[in-house]
Structure formats: structure tokens, C-alpha cells
C-alpha positions in Angstrom: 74.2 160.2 91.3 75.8 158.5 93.7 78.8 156.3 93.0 79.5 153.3 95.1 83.2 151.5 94.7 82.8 148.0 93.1 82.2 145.2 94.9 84.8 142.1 94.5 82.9 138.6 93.7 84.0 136.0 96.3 85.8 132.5 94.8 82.7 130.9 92.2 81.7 127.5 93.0 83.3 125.0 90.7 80.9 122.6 89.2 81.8 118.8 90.5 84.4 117.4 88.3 85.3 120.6 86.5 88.2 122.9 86.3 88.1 126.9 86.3 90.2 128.8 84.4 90.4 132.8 86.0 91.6 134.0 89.4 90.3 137.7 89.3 87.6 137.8 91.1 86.8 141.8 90.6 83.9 143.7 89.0 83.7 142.5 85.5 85.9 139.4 85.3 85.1 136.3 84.0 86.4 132.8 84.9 85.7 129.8 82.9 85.1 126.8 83.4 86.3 123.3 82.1 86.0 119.7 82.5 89.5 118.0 81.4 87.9 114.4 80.7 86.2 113.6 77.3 82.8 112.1 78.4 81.5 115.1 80.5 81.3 118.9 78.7 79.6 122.1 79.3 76.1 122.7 77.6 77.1 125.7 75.2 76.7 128.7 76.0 76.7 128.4 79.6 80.7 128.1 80.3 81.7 131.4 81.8 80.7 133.3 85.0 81.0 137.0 85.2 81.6 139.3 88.3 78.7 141.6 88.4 78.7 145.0 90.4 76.5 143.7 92.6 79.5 141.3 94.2 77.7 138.2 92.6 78.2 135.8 89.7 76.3 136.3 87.1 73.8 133.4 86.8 74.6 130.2 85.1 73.4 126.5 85.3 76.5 125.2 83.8 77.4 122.0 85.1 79.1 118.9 83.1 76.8 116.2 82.1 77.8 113.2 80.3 78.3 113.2 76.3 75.3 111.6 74.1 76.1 108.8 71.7 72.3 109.4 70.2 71.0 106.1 69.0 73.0 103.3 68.8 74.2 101.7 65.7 72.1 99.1 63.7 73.2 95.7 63.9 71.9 93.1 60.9 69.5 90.7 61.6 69.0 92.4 65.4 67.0 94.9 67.4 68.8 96.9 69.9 67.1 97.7 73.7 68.9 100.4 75.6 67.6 102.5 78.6 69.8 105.5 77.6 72.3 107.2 75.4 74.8 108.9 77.4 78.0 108.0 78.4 78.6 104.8 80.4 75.0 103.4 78.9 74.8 100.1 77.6 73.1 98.4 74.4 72.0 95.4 74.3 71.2 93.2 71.1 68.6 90.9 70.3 68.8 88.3 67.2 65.7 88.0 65.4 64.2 84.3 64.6 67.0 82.0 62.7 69.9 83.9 64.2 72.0 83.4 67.0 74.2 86.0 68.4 78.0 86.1 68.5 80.3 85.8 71.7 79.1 89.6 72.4 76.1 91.1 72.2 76.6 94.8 73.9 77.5 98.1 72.7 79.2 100.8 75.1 78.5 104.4 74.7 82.6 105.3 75.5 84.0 108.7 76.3 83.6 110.1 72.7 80.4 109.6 72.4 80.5 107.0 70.1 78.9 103.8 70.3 81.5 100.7 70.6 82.0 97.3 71.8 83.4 96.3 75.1 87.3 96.5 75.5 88.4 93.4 73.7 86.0 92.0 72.5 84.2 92.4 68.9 80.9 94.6 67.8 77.8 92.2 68.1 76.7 90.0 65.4 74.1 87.8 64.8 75.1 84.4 62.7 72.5 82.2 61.0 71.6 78.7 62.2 70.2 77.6 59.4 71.0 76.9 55.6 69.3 77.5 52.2 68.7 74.9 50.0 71.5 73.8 47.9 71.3 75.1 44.5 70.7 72.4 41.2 73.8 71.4 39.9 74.3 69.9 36.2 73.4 66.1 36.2 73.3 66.2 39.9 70.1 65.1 42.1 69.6 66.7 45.4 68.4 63.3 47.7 67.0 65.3 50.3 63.2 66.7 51.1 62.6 69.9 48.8 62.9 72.3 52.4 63.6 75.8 51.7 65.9 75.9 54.6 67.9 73.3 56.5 69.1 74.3 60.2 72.6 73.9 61.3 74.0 70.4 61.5 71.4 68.9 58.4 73.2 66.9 56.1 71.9 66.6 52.3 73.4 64.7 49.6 73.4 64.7 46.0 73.8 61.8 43.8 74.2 61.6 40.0 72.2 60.7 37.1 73.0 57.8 35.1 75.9 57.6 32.8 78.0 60.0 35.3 79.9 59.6 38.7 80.8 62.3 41.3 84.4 63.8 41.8 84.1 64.3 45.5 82.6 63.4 48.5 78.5 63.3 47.8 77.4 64.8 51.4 77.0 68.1 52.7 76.7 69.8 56.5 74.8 72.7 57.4 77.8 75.2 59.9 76.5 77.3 62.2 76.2 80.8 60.1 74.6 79.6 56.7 77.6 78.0 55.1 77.7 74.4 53.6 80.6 72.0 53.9 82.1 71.6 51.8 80.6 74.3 49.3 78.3 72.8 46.8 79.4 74.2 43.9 82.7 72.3 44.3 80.6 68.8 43.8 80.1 68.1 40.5 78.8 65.1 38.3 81.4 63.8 35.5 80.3 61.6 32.7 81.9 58.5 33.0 84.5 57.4 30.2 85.1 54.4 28.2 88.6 52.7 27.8 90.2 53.4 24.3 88.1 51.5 21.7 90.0 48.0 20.2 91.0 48.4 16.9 90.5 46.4 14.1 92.5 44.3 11.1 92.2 46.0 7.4 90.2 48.6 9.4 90.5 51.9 11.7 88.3 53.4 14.6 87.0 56.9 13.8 86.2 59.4 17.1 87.8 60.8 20.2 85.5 61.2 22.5 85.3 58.6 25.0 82.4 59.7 27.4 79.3 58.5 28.2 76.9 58.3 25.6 79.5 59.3 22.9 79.7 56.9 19.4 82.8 55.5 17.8 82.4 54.4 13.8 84.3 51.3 12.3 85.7 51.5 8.6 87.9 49.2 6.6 90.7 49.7 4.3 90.0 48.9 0.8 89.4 46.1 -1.0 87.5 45.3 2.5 84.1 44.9 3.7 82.4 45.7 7.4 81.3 42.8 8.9 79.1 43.1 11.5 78.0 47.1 13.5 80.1 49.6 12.4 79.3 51.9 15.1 79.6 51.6 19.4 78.2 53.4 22.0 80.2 54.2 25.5 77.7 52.9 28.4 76.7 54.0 31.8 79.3 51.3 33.0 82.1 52.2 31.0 82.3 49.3 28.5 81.4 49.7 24.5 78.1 48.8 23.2 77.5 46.1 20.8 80.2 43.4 19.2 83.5 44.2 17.4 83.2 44.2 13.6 86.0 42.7 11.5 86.9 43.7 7.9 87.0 40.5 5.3 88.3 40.5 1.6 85.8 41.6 -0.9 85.9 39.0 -2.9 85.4 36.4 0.3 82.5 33.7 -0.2 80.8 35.6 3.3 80.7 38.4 1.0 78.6 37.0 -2.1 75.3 38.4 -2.4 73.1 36.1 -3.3 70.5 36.3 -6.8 66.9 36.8 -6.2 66.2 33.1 -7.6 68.7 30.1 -8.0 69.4 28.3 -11.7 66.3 26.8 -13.2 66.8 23.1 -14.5 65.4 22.3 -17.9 65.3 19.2 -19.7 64.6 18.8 -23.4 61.0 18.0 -24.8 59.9 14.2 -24.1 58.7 13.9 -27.6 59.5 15.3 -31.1 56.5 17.4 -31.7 57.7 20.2 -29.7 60.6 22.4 -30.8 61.8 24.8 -28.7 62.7 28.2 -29.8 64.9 28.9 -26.8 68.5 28.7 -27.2 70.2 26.1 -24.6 73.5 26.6 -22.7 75.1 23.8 -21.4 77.9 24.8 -18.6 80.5 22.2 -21.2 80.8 19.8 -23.3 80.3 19.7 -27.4 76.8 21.1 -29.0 74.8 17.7 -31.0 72.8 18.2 -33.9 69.3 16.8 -35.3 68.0 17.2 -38.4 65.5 19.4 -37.3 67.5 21.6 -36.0 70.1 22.2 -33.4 70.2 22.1 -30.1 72.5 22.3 -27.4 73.3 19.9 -24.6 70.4 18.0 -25.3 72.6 14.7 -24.4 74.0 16.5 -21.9 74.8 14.3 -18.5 74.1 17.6 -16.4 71.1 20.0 -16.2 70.9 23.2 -18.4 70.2 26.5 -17.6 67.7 28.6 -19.7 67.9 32.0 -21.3 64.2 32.0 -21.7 60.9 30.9 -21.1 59.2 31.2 -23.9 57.9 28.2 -25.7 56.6 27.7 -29.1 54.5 24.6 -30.6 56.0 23.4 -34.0 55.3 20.3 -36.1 57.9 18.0 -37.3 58.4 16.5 -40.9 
């Protein structure tokens, strides 16, 4: 065998942009190699050079190549278009139909390899320019075509059934992003409200409520009678229903109920054949007598009232 002395390895090249680490240059060293700045690295393994005994590095293909941010990240309601993922690379977002996009629509693959906007200003977005329909609200109408969706700038308005008033103002505006102004679910529909119902002599008001559609009942103290409805309604304009009762005395003439048939006027028999088996009441005045028999208020200036009706035929002696 023949031995040969070692050859030294002259100074490796140094990849563009990279740093070695190493300054022995004999059989068997190794130097390594480096790039200081975060967007360029060394495909593992292919970071270190050896000194072979030939007097030549060993073989490498190292060389810094820019970081990856793979894919880049998915933005709602868009579609992303980029050319490549390395450092330096730029995204660029689309919004799909109905959306507009933000003051930025770019992503950056930066030195990390990560994805981010560019400096100052915000990730992208896309922002609706339209608006659902407003939802149903209690005793609310919605005075507007039945549209699904409304694009920014519309203006609906809702108005209230009878018997109730809005507590706010009745339109809303469709803002760029989906949003209504103001939010409709601070409108509402309140039921309009009666004054306090008048009161009434020898009587009282029963019920609280003094909404739309609500009922108020009338009573009297006693020894009193209801004249006229003894119950009102609160209206869609805010006044009571119907006409104020009043409460007279029980005994009051307004108060008499009348019989189903008035007094019934009799006067005696014309002749003497005829007795009658009724008994008379005269109102006053003294009873007179006949020798047939008595009978009262025969001679009586005023009419009689009867007890009965019932005749009988008799003859006289």
C-alpha cells in the first residue's frame, strides 16, 4: 500500500446570502453553513460540507431558498388566487356575489412563513351589501314587498295594527355589511291607553287596566240602581266606549217596574137581575148596602178595581 499525505480542501463556496461556520479546511473537516435571516433556510440535511481526501468538498446542493407559507388562509365569503407560496408571494382575495371587500384585500407570505396582512393595514374581509328581511314583530306590519333580501341603502318600514302606536321611529336602512338601522328589534308596537275612567255618584269603577281593548265595570252603592251600561271598552283612539252610567235611588219613579197589565175598570150591573159574586174594592170611601146583598163602592164616584172575573147569573126576589 501506498500512503499518500492528505490533501487540504481549498476555502468552500458560500451559498449567496449565507454564512459558514468552520475555518479548517483539512482532510475530514466540516464547515457549516447558515443563513442569518428568517425567510431563507437550508433544505435539511444538506447543511454541512466535508473535506474529503481527495482535496474536494464533499457534494452538496445546499443553497437557501425562501420559506413556504403553504396555502394561504381561508377568508369567509372569498376565494383566494395566488401564483405561489413562498416568501415575498402575494394573495389576493376575491368576494363572492353579495359581498364587497374591505379596505385590503391581500395576504403577504412574511419572513416566518406565515401568511399575514400588509404592514398596517388589517386581514381581508368581505362585508355584505345587502340585508335580510326584517323579522315579524308582535302587532307590527312590515310595509314593504315580501324580498328575502334588501341591498344596502333600502329603507323598509313597519307600521302598527289597530288599537296600538309605535315607540320609535317606524323606518329602517339597510348599512353596508348586513346590519339595519336602527335594529329592528328595538321597534316595537304599544297598545294605546285610555285616560283614567270618570267615576261616578253612589257608585265606583272596577278595573286597572287601561289599554286598548281592556273593559272597565260600573257598580253602585246600595240602596242604588245602574242606570244605563255598566261596562266600557278602551278604543283604538284612546277614549271610553259607550255613555256614563249614573246610580239613582231604589225607590226612584225611573226605577218602577211596571205590571204586565194596568187596573181594570168595572162598573156595577145595569140591572138587578145580575148579582155579582165578586167582591168589590173601592180605593175609599164607606161600603152601601142593598137588600140583596152587599156590595162595595157601588155608588162610588170613582172606578173600581176587580179581584176577579168571574161572573155568576142570579135571580132577584
Amino acid at each position: 500500500h501506498v500512503c499518500t499525505t492528505a490533501q487540504s480542501c481549498p476555502p468552500p463556496s458560500v451559498p449567496e446570502n449565507s454564512l459558514m461556520t468552520g475555518s479548517n479546511f483539512t482532510y475530514g473537516s466540516k464547515v457549516t453553513f447558515r443563513y442569518p435571516l428568517t425567510p431563507y433556510h437550508f433544505p435539511a440535511p444538506n447543511k454541512t460540507r466535508e473535506c474529503l481526501s481527495s482535496g474536494q468538498w464533499s457534494d452538496s446542493s445546499a443553497q437557501c431558498v425562501p420559506r413556504s407559507c403553504g396555502p394561504p388562509p381561508a377568508i369567509d365569503h372569498a376565494e383566494p388566487y395566488e401564483s405561489h407560496q413562498l416568501f415575498g408571494d402575494t394573495a389576493n382575495y376575491f368576494c363572492t356575489d353579495g359581498y364587497t371587500a374591505g379596505n385590503n384585500s391581500k395576504m403577504v407570505c412574511n419572513a416566518e412563513g406565515v401568511w399575514a396582512p400588509p404592514d398596517g393595514e388589517e386581514p381581508p374581509r368581505c362585508i355584505a351589501n345587502f340585508c335580510l328581511r326584517p323579522p315579524q314583530l308582535p302587532h307590527a306590519i312590515l310595509d314593504s314587498l315580501g324580498k328575502p333580501k334588501y341591498t344596502s341603502d333600502s329603507e323598509v318600514s313597519y307600521k302598527c295594527e289597530e288599537g296600538f302606536v309605535l315607540n320609535t321611529t317606524a323606518t329602517l336602512r339597510c348599512l353596508l355589511g348586513g346590519e339595519w338601522d336602527p335594529r329592528p328589534f328595538d321597534i316595537s308596537c304599544m297598545p294605546v291607553r285610555c285616560s283614567k275612567p270618570d267615576g261616578i255618584d253612589r257608585g265606583y269603577v272596577s278595573g286597572s287596566d287601561y289599554n286598548f281593548g281592556a273593559v272597565v265595570a260600573y257598580s253602585c252603592d246600595k240602596g242604588f240602581l245602574i242606570r244605563g251600561e255598566k261596562r266600557r271598552t278602551c278604543k283604538a283612539n284612546g277614549e271610553w266606549g259607550g255613555v256614563l252610567p249614573t246610580c239613582v235611588p231604589v225607590d226612584s219613579p225611573s226605577t218602577a217596574r211596571p205590571t204586565a197589565s194596568g187596573p181594570t175598570t168595572i162598573r156595577p150591573p145595569a140591572t138587578s137581575a145580575t148579582r155579582a159574586t165578586s167582591s168589590w174594592v173601592m180605593p175609599s170611601g164607606p161600603a152601601s148596602s142593598t137588600a140583596a146583598g152587599t156590595r162595595r163602592g157601588v155608588r162610588a164616584a170613582r172606578p173600581c178595581s176587580v179581584r176577579s172575573r168571574s161572573w155568576r147569573r142570579t135571580t132577584w126576589f
